[in-house]
MARBA-551073 format. One line per field, with one value per residue (C-alpha): residue number from 1; chain; x, y, z. Coordinates in Angstrom, 1 decimal, decimal comma. Layout:
! MARBA-551073
i: c(NUM:...)
ch: c(A:...)
east: c(X:...)
north: c(Y:...)
up: c(Z:...)
! end
This chain:
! MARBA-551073
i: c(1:2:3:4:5:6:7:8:9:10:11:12:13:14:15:16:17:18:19:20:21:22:23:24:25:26:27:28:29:30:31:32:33:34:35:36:37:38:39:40:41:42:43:44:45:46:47:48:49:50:51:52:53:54:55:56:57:58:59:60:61:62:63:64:65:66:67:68:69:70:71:72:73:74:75:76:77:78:79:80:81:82:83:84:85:86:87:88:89:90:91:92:93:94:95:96:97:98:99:100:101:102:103:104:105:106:107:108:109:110:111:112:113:114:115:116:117:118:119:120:121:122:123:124:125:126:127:128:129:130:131:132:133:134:135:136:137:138:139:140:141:142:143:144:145:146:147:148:149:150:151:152:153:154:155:156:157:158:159:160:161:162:163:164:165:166:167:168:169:170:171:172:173:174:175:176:177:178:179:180:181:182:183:184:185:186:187:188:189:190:191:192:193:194:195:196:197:198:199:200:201:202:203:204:205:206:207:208:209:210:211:212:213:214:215:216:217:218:219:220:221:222:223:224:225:226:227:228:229:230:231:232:233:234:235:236:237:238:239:240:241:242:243:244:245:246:247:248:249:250:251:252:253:254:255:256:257:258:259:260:261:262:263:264:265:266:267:268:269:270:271:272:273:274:275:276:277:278:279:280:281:282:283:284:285:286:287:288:289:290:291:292:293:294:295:296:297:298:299:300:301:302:303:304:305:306:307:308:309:310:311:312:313:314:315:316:317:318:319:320:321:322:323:324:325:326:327:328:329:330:331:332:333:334:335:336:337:338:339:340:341:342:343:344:345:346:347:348:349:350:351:352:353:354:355:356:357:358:359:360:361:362:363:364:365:366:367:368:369:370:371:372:373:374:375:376:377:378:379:380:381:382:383:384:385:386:387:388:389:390:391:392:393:394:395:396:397:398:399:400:401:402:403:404:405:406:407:408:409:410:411:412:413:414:415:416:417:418:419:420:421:422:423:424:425:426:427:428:429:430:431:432:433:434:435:436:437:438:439:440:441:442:443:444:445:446:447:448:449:450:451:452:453:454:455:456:457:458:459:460:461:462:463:464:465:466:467:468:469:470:471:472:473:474:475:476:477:478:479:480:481:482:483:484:485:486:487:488:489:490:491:492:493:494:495:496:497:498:499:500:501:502:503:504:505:506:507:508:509:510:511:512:513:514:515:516:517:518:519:520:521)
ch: c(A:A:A:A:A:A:A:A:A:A:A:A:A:A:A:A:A:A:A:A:A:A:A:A:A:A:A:A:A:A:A:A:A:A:A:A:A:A:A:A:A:A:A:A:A:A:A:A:A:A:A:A:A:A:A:A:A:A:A:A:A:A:A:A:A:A:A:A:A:A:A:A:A:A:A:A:A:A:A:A:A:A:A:A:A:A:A:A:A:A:A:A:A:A:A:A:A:A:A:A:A:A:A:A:A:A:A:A:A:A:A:A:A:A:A:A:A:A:A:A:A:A:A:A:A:A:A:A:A:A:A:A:A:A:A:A:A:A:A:A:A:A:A:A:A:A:A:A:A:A:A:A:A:A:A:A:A:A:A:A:A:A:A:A:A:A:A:A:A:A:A:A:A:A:A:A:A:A:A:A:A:A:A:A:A:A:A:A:A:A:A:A:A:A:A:A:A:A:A:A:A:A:A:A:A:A:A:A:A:A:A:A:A:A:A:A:A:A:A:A:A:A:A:A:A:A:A:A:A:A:A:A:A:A:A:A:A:A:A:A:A:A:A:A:A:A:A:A:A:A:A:A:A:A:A:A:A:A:A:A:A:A:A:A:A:A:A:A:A:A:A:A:A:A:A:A:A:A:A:A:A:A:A:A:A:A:A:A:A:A:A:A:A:A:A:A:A:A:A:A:A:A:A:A:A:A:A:A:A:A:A:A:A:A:A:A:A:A:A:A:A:A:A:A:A:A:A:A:A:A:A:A:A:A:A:A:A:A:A:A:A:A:A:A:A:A:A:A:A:A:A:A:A:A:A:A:A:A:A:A:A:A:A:A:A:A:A:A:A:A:A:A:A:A:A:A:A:A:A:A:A:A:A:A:A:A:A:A:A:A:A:A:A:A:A:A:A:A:A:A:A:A:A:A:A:A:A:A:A:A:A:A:A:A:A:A:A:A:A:A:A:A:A:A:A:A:A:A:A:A:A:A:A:A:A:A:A:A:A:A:A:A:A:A:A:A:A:A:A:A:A:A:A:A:A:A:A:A:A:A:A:A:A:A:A:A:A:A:A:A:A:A:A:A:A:A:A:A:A:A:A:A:A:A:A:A:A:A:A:A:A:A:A:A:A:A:A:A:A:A:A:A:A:A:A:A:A:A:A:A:A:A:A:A:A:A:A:A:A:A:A)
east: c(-27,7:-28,3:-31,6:-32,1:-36,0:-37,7:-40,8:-43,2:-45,0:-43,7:-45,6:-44,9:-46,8:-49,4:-50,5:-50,6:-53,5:-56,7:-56,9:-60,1:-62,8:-62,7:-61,7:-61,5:-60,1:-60,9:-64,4:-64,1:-64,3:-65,3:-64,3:-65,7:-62,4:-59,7:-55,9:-53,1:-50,7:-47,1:-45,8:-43,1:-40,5:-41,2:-42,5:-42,2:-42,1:-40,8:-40,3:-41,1:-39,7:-36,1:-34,9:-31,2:-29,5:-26,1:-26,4:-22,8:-20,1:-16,4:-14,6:-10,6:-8,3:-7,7:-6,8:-10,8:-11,9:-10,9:-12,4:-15,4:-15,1:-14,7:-18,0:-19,4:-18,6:-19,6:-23,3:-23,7:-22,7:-24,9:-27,8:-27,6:-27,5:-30,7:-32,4:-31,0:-31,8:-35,4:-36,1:-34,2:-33,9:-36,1:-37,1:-35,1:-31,9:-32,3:-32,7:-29,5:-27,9:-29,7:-28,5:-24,9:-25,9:-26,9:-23,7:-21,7:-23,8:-23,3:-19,7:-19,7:-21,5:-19,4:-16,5:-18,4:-20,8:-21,2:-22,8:-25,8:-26,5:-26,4:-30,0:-31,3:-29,5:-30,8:-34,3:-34,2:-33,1:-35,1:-38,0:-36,6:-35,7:-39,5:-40,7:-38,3:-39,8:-43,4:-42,8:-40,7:-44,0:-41,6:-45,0:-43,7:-40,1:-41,1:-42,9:-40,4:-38,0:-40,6:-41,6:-37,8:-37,8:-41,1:-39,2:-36,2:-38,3:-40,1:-37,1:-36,2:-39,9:-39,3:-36,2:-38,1:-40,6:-38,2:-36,0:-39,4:-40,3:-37,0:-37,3:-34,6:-35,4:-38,6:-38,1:-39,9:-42,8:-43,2:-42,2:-39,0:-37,4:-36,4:-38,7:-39,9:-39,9:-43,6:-44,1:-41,3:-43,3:-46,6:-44,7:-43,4:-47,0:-48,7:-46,0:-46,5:-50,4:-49,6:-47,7:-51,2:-53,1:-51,5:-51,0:-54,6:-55,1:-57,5:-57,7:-53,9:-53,9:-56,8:-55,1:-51,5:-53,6:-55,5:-52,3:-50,2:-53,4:-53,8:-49,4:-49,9:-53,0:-51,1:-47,7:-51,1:-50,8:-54,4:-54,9:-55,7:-52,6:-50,6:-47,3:-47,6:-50,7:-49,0:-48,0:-51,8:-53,2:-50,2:-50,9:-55,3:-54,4:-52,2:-55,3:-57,8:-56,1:-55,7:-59,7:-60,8:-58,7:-59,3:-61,7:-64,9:-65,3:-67,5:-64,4:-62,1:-64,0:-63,8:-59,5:-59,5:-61,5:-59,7:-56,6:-57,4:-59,3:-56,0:-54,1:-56,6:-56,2:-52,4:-53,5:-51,3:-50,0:-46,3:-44,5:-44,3:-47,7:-48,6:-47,8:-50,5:-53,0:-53,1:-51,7:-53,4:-56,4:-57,9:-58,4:-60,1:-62,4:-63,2:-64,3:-66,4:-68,0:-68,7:-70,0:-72,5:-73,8:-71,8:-71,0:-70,1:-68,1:-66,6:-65,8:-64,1:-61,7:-60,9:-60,2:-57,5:-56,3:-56,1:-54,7:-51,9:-50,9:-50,9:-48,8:-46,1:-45,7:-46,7:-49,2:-52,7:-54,1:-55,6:-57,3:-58,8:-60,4:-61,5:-63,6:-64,8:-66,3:-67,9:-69,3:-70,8:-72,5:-73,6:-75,4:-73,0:-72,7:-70,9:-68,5:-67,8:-66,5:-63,8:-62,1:-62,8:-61,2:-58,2:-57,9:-57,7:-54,7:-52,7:-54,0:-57,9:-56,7:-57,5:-60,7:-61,7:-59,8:-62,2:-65,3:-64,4:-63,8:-67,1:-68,8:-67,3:-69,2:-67,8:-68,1:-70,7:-69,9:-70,9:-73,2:-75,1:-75,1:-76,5:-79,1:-80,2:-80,2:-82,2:-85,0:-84,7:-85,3:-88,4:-90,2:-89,8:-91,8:-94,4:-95,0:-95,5:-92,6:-90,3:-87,1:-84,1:-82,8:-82,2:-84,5:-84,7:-84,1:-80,9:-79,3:-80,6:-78,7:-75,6:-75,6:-76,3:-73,1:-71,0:-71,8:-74,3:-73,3:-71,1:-67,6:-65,2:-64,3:-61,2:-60,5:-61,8:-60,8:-63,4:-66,1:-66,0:-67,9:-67,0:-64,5:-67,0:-69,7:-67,5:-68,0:-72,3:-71,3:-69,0:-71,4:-74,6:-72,0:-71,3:-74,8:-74,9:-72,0:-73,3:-76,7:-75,1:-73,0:-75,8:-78,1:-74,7:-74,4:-70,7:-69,1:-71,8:-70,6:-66,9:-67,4:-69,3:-67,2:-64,1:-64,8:-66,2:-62,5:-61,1:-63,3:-61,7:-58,8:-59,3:-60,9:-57,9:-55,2:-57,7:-57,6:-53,9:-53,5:-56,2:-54,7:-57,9:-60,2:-59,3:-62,8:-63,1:-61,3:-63,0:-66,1:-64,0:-62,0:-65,5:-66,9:-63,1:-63,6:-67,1:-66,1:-63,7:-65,3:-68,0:-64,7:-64,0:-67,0:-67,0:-63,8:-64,7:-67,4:-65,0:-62,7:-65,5:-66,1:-62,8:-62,4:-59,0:-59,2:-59,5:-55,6:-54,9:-57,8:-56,7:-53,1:-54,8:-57,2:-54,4:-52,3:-55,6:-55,5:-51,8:-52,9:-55,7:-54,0:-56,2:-54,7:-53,9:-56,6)
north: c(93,7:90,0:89,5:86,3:86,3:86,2:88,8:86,2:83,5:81,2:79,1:75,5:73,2:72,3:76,4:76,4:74,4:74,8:73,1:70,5:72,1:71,2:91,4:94,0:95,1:97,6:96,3:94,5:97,1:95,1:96,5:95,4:95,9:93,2:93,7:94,0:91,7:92,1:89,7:87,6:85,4:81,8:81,0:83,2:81,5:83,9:82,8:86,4:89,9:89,0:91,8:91,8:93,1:92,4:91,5:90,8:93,6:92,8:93,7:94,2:91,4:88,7:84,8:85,0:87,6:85,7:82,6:84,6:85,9:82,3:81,0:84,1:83,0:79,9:80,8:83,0:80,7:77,9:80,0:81,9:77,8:77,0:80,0:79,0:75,1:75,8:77,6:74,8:70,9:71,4:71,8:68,8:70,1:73,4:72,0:70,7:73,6:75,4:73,1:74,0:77,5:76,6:74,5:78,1:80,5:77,9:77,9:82,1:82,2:80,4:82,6:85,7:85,7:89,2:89,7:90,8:90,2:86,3:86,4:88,1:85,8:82,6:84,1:84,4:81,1:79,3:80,9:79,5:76,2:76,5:77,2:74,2:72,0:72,5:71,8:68,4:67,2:67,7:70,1:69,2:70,0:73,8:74,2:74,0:76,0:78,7:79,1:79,7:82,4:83,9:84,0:86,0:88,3:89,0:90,4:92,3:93,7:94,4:96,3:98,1:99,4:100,0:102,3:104,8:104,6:106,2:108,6:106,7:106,3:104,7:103,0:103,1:101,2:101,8:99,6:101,2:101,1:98,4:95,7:96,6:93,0:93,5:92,7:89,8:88,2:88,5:86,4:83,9:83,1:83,1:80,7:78,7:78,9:77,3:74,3:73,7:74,0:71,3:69,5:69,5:71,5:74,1:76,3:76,9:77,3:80,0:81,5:82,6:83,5:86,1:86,9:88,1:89,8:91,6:92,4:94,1:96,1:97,5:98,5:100,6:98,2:98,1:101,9:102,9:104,8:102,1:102,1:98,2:97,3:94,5:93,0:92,9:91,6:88,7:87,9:87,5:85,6:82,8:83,7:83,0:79,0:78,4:79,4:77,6:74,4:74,4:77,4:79,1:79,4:82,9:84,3:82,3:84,3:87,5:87,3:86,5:88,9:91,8:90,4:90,9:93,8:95,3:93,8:95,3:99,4:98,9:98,6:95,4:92,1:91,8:88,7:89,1:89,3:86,2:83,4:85,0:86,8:84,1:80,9:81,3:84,3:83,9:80,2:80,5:83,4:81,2:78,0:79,2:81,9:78,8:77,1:79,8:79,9:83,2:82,0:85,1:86,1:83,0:83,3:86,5:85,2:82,4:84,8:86,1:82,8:82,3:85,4:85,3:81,4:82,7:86,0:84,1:81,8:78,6:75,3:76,8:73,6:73,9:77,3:76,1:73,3:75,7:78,2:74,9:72,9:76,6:77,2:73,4:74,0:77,5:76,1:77,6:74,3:75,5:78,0:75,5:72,7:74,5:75,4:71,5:70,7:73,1:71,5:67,8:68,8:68,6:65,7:64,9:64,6:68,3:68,0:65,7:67,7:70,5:68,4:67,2:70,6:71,8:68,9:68,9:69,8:72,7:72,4:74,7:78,1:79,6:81,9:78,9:76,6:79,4:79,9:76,1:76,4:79,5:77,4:74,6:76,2:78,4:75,4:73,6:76,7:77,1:73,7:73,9:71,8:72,8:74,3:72,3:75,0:77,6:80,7:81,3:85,3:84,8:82,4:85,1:88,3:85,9:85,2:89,4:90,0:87,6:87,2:90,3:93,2:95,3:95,0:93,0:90,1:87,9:86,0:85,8:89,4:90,6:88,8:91,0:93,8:95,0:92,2:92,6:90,6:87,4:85,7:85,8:84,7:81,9:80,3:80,6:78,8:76,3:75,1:75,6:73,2:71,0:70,2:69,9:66,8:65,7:65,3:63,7:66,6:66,7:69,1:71,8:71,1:71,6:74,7:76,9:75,3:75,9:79,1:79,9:78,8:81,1:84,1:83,1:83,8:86,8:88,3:87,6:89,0:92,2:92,4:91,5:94,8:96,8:96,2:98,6:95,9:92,5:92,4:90,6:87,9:85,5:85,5:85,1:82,2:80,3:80,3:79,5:76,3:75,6:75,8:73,1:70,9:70,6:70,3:67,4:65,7:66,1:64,7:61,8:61,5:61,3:59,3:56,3:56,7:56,0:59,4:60,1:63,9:63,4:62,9:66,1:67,9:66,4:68,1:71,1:71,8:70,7:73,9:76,2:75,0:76,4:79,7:80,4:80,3:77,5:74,7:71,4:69,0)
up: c(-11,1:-10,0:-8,0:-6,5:-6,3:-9,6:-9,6:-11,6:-11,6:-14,2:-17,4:-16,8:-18,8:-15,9:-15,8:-20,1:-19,3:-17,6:-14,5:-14,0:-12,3:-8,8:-1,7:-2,0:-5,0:-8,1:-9,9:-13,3:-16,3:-19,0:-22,6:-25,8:-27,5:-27,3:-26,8:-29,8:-29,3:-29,9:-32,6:-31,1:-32,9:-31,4:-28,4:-25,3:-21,5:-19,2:-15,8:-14,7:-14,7:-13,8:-11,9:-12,0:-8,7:-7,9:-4,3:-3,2:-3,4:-3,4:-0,7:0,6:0,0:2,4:2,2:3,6:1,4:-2,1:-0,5:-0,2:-3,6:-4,9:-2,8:-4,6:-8,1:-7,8:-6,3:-9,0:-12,1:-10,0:-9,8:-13,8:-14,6:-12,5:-14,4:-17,7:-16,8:-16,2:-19,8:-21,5:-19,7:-16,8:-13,3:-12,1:-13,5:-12,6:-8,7:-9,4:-10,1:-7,0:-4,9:-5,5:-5,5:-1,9:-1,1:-2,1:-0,2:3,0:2,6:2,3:5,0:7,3:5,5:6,0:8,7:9,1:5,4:5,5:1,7:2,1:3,4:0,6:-1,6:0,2:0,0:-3,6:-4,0:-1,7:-4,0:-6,8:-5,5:-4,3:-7,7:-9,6:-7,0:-7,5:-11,3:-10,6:-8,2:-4,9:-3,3:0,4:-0,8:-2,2:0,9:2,7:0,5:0,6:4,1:4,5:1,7:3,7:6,8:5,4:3,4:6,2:8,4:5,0:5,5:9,4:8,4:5,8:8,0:10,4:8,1:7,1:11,3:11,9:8,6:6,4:2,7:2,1:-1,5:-4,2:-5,0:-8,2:-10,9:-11,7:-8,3:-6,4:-5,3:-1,9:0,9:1,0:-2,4:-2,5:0,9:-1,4:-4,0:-2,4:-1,1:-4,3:-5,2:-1,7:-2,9:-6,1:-4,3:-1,6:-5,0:-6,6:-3,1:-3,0:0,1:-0,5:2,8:2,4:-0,9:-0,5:2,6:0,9:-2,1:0,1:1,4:-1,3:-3,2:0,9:0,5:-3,2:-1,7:1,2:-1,5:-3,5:-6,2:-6,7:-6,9:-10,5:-10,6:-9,9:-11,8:-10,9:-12,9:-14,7:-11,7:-10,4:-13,6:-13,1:-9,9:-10,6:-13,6:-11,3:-8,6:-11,3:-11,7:-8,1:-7,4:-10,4:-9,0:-5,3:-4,8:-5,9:-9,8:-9,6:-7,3:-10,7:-13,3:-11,5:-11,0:-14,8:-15,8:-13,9:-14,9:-18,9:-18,2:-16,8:-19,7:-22,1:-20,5:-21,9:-25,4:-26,5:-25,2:-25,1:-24,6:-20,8:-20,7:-22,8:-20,5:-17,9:-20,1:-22,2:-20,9:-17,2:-17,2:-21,1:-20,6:-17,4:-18,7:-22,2:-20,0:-16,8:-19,5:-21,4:-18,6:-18,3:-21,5:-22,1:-26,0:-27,4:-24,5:-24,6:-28,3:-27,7:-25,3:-27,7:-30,3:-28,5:-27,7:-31,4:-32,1:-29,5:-31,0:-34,4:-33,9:-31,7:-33,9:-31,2:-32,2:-32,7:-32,9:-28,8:-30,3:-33,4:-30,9:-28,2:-30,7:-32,5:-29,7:-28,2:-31,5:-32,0:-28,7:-29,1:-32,6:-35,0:-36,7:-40,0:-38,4:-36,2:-38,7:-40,1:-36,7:-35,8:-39,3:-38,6:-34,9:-36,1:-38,6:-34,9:-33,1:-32,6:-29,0:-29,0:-29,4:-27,1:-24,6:-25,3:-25,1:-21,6:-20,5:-21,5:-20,3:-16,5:-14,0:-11,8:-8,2:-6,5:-5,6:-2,3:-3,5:-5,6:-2,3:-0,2:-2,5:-2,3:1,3:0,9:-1,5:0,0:3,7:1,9:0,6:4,2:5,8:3,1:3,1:7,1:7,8:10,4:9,0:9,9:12,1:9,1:8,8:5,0:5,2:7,5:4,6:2,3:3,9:4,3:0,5:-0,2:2,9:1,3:-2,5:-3,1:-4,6:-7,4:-5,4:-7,0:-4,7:-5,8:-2,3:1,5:2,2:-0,3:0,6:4,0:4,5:8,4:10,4:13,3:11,5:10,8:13,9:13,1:9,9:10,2:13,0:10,3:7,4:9,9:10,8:7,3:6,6:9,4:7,2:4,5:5,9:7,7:4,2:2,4:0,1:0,5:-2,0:-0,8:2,7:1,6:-0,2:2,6:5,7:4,0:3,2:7,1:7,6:5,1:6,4:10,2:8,6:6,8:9,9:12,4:10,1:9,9:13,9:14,1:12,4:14,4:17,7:19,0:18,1:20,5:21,8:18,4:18,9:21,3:19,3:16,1:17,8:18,9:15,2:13,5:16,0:15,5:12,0:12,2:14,1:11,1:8,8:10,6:10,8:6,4:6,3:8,6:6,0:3,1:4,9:5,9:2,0:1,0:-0,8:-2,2:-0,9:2,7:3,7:1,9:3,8:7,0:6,7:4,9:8,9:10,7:8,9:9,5:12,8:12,6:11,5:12,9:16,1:17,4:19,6:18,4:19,1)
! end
């Protein structure tokens, strides 16, 4: 069967690599033993679990109807070349090939208005076309495409629900049954958050993350007995690059670590499972584990990097460099030579790839910025200076609310413990965020006033689907405001500094304007 919509997230060359540094959910279960891997011959870059479907099916004979059947032909050899196009000369030809795809569904559609099928068809496409046009650099372009795709699979959803309201067939959501619309929405947003990633608009980015992680919760993806458990640890491992690039590096380690500890409970790494466990989740773990000091869980990760290069019979020269430059800084001088020896066999570039990551400085997460505030705040009172409008154990229950805890937390939604507390919440990040700008301490200010944004968020899709709790939405709508209005003053900031970032973060609170229902100002 020929589906249009490609359940996966891809492995072009930009996700093979660790980005710079810039929930609810089941709890990390960390194993000491590490995954078999499947030996592969050559290299293996799924775009995803294609799940054939044949959409269109032929109907009575007509001067229309083979006209139809032509436009038919011709989307589907368009599209089979887009797929094949991508694996083999690129993004930019495999838009090519959509675009005719596009040309032929137009045409049936005008032929056959009455087909139903052409909207899933265009969906799938327009994800796809989405997809090619992130890799080409066109972000505004596979915006576009997907919002599109999110608005078709959305009535799909609708219809869905519609269908089990009225006690039709409710479809199977489990891995061998078709793909339910909830599922295909939640895609096409962690692709969309891929695209704000790159674009570099974090709040957006953050937002369709939390968004297709919240779509996979309500399909029971997350349950232990999930039949879709690869699918979760795929979708942390993308959510693990998109925190680590835009987001909060303690919410980055946490998706990758779930998303290999899921990996791990099957017992072995197949090649549908290398390009995320180990192109997007492993690297991820290896570097902010790293950062911590964490050498031997570091070195762990990296051995499965090394194992997975060696057994699929790809370059290991990246692997020999990453377990080299760990081990030089975690003292293990002699061990260390002969991986650095092995690494500079490829290209020395390696290397000094490795050094830089290990040397960058990651920007501050929100629990490590509310602890400053929380010091800093502390030493003010015990010193008998007036605290600048903080009070030290407020910070500190915000940082426990929001950070504290054993839950696992891979987005906004699981930093929430009851929706009704948001509102106090978001107003203490703000005045927060507001200090922050006000002392020139920038990045800190960015971090906890776009995550008071993020939280806004979270909060009002909660509400939106517990219609018996609109009481909290005026409070939640003052603090998403306040909120931005300190957003604005730190972009000012960056703008007045000349800092590259603030165009992007203008567009990226003029969309959370957009969905936080807020009006234009």
């Amino acid at each position: 069967m020929l589906m249009d919509h490609t359940l996966g997230e891809g492995t072009d060359k930009s996700l093979w690599q660790t980005p710079s540094a810039r929930n609810e959910g089941i709890r990390c279960r960390r194993r000491d033993r590490m995954p078999t891997i499947r030996r592969t011959a050559g290299r293996s870059q799924p775009k995803g679990n294609v799940r054939k479907m044949k959409i269109f099916r032929r109907r009575g004979a007509s001067q229309d109807g083979d006209r139809a059947e032509q436009a038919i032909r011709e989307y589907r050899a368009a599209y089979e070349r887009g797929l094949a196009a991508e694996q083999s000369q690129g993004a930019a030809h495999a838009l090519a090939e959509f675009a005719r795809a596009q040309l032929a569904l137009d045409r049936l559609d005008s032929l056959s208005p009455d087909r139903s099928e052409v909207a899933q068809a265009r969906a799938g496409l327009l994800y796809a076309m989405g997809r090619a046009g992130t890799d080409v650099g066109d972000v505004a372009g596979a915006v576009a495409a997907l919002d599109q795709a999110e608005e078709l699979y959305q009535r799909m959803e609708s219809e869905e629900l519609a269908t089990r309201e009225e006690g039709g067939p409710r479809g199977d959501l489990q891995e061998t049954g078709p793909v339910p619309a909830v599922l295909l929405v939640a895609d096409v947003r962690l692709r969309r958050a891929r695209a704000h990633a790159e674009w570099g608009r974090p709040f957006s980015a953050l937002s369709d993350l939390d968004m297709s992680f919240g779509g996979y919760m309500r399909a029971g993806a997350f349950t232990p007995s999930s039949d879709r458990s690869g699918d979760v640890a795929r979708i942390l491992a993308v959510g693990a690059v998109i925190q680590l690039r835009v987001g909060d590096h303690e919410l980055a380690l946490e998706c990758g670590q779930e998303s290999l500890a899921r990996y791990r409970e099957t017992g072995r790494l197949g090649p549908e499972a290398i390009p995320y466990a180990i192109g997007l989740a492993a690297p991820v773990v290896s570097m902010l584990e790293a950062a911590r000091g964490r050498w031997d869980a570091a070195l762990a990760v990296d051995g499965v990097i090394l194992e997975a290069a060696e057994l699929g019979g790809v370059e290991s020269f990246r692997a020999h460099a990453r377990i080299g430059v760990h081990l030089r800084e975690a003292g293990r001088q002699a061990e260390a030579a002969e991986h650095l020896a092995m690494a500079a066999r490829g290209s020395r570039d390696r290397i000094a790839e490795m050094e830089r990551e290990v040397g960058a400085a990651l920007a501050p997460s929100l629990r490590e910025v509310l602890l400053e505030a929380e010091r800093t705040e502390s030493t003010r009172l015990a010193g008998g200076v007036r605290a600048g409008g903080l009070d030290p154990l407020e910070v500190r229950t915000l940082r426990l609310s929001l950070c504290g805890g054993d839950r696992a937390r891979f987005s906004a939604t699981g930093r929430m413990n009851v929706a009704d507390a948001v509102p106090r919440q978001v107003a203490s990040l703000a005045r927060i965020g507001h200090q922050l700008v006000a002392s020139d301490r920038l990045p800190a200010a960015l971090c906890v006033l776009w995550e008071a944004l993020l939280l806004c968020d979270a909060a009002r899709r909660l509400t939106a689907f517990n219609t018996g709790n609109a009481t909290a939405t005026v409070p939640l709508r003052e603090a998403a405001e306040n909120a931005l209005a300190g957003a604005a003053v730190l972009v000012d900031a960056l703008e007045r500094a000349g800092d590259p970032m603030s165009d992007a973060l203008t567009a990226d609170l003029s969309d959370a304007r957009k969905r936080l229902g807020l009006s234009a100002h």
